[in-house]
N, C-alpha and C positions, 0 to 999 in steps of 0.2 A: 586719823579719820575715826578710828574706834574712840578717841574721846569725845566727839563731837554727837556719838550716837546718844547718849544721856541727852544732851540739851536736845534734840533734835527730839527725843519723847517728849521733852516737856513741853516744849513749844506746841507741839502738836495738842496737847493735853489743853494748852492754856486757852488755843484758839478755838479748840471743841466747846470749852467752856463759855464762849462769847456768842454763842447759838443756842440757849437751853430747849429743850422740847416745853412750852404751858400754853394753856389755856386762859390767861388773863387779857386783859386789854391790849398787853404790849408784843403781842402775839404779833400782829401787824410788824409793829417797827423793827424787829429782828428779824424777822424773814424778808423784810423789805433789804435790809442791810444785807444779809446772807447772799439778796437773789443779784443785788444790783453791785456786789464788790467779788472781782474776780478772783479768784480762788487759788490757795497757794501752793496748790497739792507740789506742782511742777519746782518751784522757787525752792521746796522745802529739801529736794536732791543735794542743791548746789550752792545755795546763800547760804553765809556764817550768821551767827547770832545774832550780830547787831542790826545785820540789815532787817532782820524777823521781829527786832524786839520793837525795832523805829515802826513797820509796818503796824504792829500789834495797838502800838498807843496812837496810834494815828487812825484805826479802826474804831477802838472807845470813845476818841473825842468826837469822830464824826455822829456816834450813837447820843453822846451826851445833847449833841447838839439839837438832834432832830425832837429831842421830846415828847415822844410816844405818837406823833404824828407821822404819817405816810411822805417818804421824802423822793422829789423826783429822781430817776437816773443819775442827771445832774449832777444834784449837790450830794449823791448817795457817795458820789464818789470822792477816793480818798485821795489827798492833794499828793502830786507827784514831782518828787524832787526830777527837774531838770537833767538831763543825762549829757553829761562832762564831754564824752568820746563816745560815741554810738556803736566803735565796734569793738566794743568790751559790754556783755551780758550786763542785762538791766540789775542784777540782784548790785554789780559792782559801783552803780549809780543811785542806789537808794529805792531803785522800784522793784517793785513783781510782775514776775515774769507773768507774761498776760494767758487766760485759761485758754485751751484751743477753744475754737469756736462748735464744737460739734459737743460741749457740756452744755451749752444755753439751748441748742436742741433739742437736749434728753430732758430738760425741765419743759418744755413745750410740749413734749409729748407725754409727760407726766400731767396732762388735762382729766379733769373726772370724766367718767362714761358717760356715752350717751342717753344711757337709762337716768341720768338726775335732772334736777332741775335746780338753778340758784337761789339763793334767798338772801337779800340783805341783812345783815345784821346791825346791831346798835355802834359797833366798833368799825365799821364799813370795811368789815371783811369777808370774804365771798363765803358762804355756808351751801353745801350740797348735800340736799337732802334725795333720796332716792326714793322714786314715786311708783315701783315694783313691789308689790306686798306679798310677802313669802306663801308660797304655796301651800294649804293644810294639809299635812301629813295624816293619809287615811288610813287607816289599817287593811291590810289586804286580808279578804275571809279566804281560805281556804277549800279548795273542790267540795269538800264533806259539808262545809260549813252555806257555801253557795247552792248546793244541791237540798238542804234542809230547808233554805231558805226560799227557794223556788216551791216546792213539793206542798208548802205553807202555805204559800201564796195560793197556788193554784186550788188546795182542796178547799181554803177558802171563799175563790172566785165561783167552784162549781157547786157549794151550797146555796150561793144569794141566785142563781140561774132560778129565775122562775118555773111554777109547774108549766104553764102552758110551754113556753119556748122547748121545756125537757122534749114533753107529748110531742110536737114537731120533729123532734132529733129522734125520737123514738122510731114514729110513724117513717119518715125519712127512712132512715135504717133496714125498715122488716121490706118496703117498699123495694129497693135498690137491691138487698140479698135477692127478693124472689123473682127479680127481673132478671138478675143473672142467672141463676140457679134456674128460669126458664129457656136462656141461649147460653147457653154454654158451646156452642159450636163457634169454632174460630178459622175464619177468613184463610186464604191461601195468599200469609206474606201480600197484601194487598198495600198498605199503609204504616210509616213509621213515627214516632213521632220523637225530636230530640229537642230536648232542653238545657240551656246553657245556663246552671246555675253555679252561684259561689255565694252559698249562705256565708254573709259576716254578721247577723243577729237573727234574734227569733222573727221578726216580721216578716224575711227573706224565706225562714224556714216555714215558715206559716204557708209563704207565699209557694213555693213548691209543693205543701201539702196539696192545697185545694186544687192548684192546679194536676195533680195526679188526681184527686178523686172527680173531678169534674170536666177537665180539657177530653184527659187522656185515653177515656172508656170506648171510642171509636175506633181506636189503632191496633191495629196488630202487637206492636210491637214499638218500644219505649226504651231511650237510652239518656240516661243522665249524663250531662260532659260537666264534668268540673274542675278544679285547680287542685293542684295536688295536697295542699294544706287543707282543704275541705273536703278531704274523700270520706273521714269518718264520719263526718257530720251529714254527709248526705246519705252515708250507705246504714246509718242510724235511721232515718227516715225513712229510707227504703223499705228496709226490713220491717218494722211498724206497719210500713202501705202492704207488703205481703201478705203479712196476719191479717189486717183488717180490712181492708177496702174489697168488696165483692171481683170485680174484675181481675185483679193480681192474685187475691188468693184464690180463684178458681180456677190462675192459670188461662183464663181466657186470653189477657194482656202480658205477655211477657216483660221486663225491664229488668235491665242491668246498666250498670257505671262505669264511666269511663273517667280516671284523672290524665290531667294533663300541664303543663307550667304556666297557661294563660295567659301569656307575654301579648298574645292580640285577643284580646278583650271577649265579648260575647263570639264574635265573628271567628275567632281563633278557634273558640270551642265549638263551634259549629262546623267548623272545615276539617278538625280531628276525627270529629264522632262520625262525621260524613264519609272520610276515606275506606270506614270499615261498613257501611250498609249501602251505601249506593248501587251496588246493584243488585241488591236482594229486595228492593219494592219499587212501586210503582209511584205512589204517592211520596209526598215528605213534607211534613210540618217542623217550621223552626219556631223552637219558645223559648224567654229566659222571664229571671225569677223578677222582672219590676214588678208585674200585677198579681194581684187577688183574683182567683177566679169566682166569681159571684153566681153562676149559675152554669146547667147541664149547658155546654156548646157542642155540634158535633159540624160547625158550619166552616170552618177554615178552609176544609176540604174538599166539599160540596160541591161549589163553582167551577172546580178543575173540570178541564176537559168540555163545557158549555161555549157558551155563545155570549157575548153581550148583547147582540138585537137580535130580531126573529127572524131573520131572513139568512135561511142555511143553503148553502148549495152541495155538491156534492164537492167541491173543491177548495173548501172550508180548511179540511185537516190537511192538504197540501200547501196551503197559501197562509199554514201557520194562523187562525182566525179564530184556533179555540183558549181558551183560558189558562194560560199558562204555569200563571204568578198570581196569589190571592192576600189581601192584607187585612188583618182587623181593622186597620184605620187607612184611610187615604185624605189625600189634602190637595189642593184647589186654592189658587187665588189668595195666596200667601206670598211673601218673600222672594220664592221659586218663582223662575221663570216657565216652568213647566208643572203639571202635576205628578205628584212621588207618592209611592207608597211607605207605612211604617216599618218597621223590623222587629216591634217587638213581640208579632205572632205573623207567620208569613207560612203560607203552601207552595210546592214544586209538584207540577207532573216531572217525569225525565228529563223534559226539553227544557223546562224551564231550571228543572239542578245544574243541569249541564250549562247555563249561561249562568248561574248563580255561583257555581263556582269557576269558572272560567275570570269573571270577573271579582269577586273577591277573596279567593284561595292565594290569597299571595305571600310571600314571603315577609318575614321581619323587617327587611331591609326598606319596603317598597314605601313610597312615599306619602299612602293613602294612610299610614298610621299616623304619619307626623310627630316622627321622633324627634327632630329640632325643635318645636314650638314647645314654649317652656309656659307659656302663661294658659291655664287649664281650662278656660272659656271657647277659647280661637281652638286650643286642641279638638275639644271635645264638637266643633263646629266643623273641625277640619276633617275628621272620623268620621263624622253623619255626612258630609255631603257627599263624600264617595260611596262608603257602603250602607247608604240609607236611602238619599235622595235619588244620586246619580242611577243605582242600580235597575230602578223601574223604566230607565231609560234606554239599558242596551235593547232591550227588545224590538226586533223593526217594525213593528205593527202594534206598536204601544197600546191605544186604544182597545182594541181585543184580544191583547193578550195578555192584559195587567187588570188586574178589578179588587178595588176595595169596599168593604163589607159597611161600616162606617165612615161617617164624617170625622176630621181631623180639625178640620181650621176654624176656630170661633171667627165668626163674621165681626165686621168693626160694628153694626152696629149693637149685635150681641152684647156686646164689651162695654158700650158706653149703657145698655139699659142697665147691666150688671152689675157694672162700676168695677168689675172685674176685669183685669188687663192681661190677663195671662191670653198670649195667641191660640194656642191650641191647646186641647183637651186633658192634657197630661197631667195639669195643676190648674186648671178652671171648672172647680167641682161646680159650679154653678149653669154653664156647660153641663158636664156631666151628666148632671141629677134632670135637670129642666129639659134634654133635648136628646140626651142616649140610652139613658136611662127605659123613658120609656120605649124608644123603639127595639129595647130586648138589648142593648148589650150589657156583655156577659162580664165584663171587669171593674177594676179600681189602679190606680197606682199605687202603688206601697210607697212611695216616698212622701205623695203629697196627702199630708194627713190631714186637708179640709174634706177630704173624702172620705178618709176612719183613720181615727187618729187613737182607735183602742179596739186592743187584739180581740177584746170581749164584744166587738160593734155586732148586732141581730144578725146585718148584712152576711157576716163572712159565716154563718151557721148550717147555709144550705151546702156548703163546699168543705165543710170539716165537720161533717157529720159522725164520721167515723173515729175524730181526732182525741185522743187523750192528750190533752194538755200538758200533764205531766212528762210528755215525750220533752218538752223543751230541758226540761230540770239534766237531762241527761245528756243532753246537747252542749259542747265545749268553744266560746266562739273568742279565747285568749289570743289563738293563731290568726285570727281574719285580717285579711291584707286586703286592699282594694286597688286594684287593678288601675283606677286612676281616679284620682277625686274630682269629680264635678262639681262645679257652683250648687250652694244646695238653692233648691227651684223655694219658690213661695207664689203668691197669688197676683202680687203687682211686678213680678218680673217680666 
């Protein structure tokens, strides 16, 4: 046996050699050869020399034969001496032993990825070229380098600021100090207001600003909830609104933060921030950071505790028939089978926290999250219609106990003079501008940028009066996670 190892290298040697690795025309007909004659790896154990040597020329002539042309299965194959006695091993009969069947697999599944595409070639043999273009490698700036570059930006944004728009941010300014600096007396814990923010960019952070200097100056008292990868970023902002916004650095409006893991969305964080005030006021406003606050509101809270029609009896507050639940938007003669209020600025008297968390304080577990639905459209539909839609509806006296302050739902025929198809307000600035605009409301979306689609818009100047710009440059938003990615909105969605 040990003599037999020599020839058994060469052999092996010889037949490596009748498969070369090129690139020429005959590239084709040896692979063709290769794929379609079964393979001796098995034969080469236990056949002697001869049997090896006969298969070997009996491989070249079949190569000679074919002519640099593509030869079928067929005729690929090499002619097989007839076997004498079938139960004596094929190698003792002149043939080779046949490849297991699970080799012609492994070439099957040696197919190119799905990322190419074929291309003929002049030698009709398959060419995969891959239609994925490498990603440009950009240099990452560094904190120092990104803060330089920000600080840039911005001193050059606040030189092109015209004088007149300055004189408004000025007058603005001495105006708001001396209002406060004339009420400095602060309410007895009457009103709180919390806000569900998780700055992931400056627009978010923007949008928290103005909302503190323009929602917030009503309330008692202010509590940020946010996720715990953005405690610094918000409690950045904070600390800014202390120094400068009149109300917080007078201490007339208290505010402090709360982190928390976020795992249920805005609602999560409003059911956190809630376990620790609920009964230290009377009122409660829920806010998170979608909008721009565009102008002084102090109306959220106003309607608690009212009537919807004139006619009061004295058995009103027993029969549950004052104002419970108040919304910036309400909607009509949509989709719903019913009319709903929004979520993304909402009031509670007591009675009305008390069914707001009854109904949405729920656990991770509960179905109204809709942790199984994997496609992010149908989630994010299946989220709103428990705690957005359905909510306006445990109340049993729906009608006077729910009231929205605006319209929500663009009319069809709104849509078609528009040409705008967006259903409601949120992304049909045309909507917006043409029909809320004027009747005093006070916001914007921050997502949908037909509404301001640059931090520098006039609009957002009466709500960040107080703002140094350059607070962003110090602002870190590497960590921002999102909670759940929504379809992004556009105007013909």
């Amino acid at each position: 046996m040990g003599d037999n190892t020599g020839s058994e290298l060469s052999l092996q040697q010889q037949q490596a050699e009748l498969v070369p690795v090129s690139t020429d025309e005959t590239e084709v007909t040896k692979t063709s050869i290769a794929e379609t004659e079964p393979p001796l790896q098995n034969a080469f154990e236990k056949a002697p020399p001869e049997a090896l040597k006969t298969k070997l020329q009996q491989q070249k002539a079949s190569k000679k034969k074919s002519n640099g042309q593509k030869t079928s299965k067929k005729k690929a194959k090499a002619e097989v001496v007839p076997r004498k006695n079938k139960s004596e091993p094929a190698w003792k009969n002149g043939e080779a032993a046949k490849a297991p069947k699970k080799n012609a697999k492994k070439k099957q599944d040696a197919a190119p990825p799905p990322t190419a595409q074929p291309t003929s070639s002049s030698t009709a043999a398959t060419t995969w070229v891959s239609t994925l273009e490498p990603e440009p490698v950009v240099p990452q700036k560094s904190r120092e380098e990104q803060k330089a570059t920000c600080l840039n930006r911005y001193g050059g944004l606040a030189r092109k600021i015209s004088t007149e728009r300055r004189e408004l941010r000025k007058q603005r300014r001495l105006q708001l100090t001396t209002n406060n600096d004339q009420d400095r007396t602060k309410s007895t814990d009457e009103m709180v207001l919390v806000i569900a923010s998780v700055p992931i960019d400056r627009r978010h952070a923007m949008a928290l600003w103005s909302e503190l200097e323009c929602f917030a100056s009503s309330f008692d008292h202010v509590v940020i909830s946010t996720a715990y990868w953005a405690r610094d970023i918000a409690a950045r902002v904070v600390e800014e609104a202390r120094l400068t916004i009149p109300h917080f650095r007078s201490g007339r409006v208290t505010i402090e933060i709360n982190a928390y893991d976020n795992k249920k969305y805005d609602v999560g964080l409003w059911c956190d921030a809630l376990m620790g005030v609920k009964g230290r006021f009377k009122k409660f406003a829920l806010l998170n950071d979608s909008i721009y606050a565009l102008k002084q509101f102090d109306g959220i809270t106003e309607a608690l505790g009212t009537t919807n029609n004139d006619q009061v009896d004295n058995n009103d507050q027993v029969d549950r028939k004052f104002v419970s639940m108040t919304s910036l938007n309400h909607h009509e003669n949509d989709d719903a089978y019913r009319p709903w209020l929004e979520s993304v600025f909402r009031a509670f008297d007591s009675y009305g926290l008390e069914v707001f968390m009854g109904h949405s304080c729920v656990p991770m577990e509960h179905g109204s999250f809709c942790n199984k639905e994997n496609n992010l459209a149908k989630k994010k539909r299946c989220i709103t219609n428990y705690h957005e839609l359905s909510m306006s509806w445990q109340f049993p006296n729906m009608e006077q106990q729910v009231k929205g302050l605006f319209p929500g739902t663009v009319s069809e025929e709104f849509r078609k003079v528009s040409g705008n198809e967006f259903p409601t307000w949120v992304c049909n600035d045309n909507f917006w501008r043409d029909v809320l605009l004027p009747m005093g409301f006070p916001a914007a979306k921050v997502n949908c940028l037909p509404m301001i689609d640059d931090m520098e818009d006039p609009m957002l100047d009466t709500c960040t009066t107080f703002l140094n710009r350059e607070l962003f440059c110090d602002l870190d938003f590497s960590d921002a996670v999102r909670s759940i990615r929504y379809p992004k909105m556009s105007r013909g969605s």
